[in-house]
C-alpha positions as CSV (number, residue, x, y, z in Angstrom):
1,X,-7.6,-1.7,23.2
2,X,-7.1,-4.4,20.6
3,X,-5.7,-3.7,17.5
4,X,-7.9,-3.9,14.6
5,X,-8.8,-7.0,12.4
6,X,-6.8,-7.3,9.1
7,X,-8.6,-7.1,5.9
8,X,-7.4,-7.9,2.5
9,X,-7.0,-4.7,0.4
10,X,-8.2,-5.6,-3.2
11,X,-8.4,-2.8,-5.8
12,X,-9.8,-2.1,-8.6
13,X,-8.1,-2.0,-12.0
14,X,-9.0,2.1,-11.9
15,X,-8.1,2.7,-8.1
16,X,-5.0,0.8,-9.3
17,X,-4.4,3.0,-12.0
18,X,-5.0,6.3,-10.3
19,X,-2.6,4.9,-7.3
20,X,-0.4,4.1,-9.6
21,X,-0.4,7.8,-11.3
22,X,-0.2,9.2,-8.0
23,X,3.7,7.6,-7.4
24,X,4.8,8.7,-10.9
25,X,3.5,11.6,-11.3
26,X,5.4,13.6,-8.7
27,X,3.3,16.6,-8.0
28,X,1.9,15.0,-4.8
29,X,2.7,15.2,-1.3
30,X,5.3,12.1,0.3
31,X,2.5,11.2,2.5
32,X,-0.1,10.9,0.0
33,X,2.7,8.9,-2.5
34,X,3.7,6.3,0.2
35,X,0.1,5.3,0.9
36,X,-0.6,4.7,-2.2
37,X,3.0,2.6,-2.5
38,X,1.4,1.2,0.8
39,X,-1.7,0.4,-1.1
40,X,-0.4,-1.2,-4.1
41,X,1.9,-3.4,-2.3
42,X,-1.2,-4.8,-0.1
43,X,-3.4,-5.3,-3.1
44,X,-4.5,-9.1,-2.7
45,X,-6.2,-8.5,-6.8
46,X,-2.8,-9.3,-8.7
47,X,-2.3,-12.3,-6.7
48,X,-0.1,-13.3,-3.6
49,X,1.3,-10.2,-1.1
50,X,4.2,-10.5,0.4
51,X,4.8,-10.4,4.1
52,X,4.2,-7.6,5.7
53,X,8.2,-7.9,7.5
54,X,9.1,-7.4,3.5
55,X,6.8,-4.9,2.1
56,X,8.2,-2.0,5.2
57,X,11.3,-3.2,4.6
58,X,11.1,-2.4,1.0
59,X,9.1,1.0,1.4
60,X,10.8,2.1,4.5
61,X,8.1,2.4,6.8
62,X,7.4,0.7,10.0
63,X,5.2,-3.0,10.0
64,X,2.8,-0.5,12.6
65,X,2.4,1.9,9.4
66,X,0.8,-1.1,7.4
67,X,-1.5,-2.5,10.2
């Protein structure tokens, strides 16, 4: 099966926000704070991502996670 097409994630100053709350809050689950680290570190809207190599290495997750 071929692996799905890559699309640009670009959020919203408020989905920003609320992602944002969600890592610094602390009352979440891991799972739901590392997509949202996942998230903001894809978001094309405050300019140029980095690779994806650097962005797993950063978070500690797998390049497959961020597919």
């Amino acid at each position: 099966m071929p692996s799905q097409k890559k699309r640009p994630v670009t959020l919203t100053a408020a989905d920003r926000e609320a992602l944002v709350r969600v890592t610094t809050t602390g009352v979440h689950p891991a799972s739901m704070i590392r997509r949202a680290q996942v998230l903001l570190a894809l978001d094309t809207s405050t300019g140029e991502v980095d690779p994806v190599e650097v962005i797993a290495a950063r978070l500690g997750v797998s390049g497959e996670t961020l597919r």
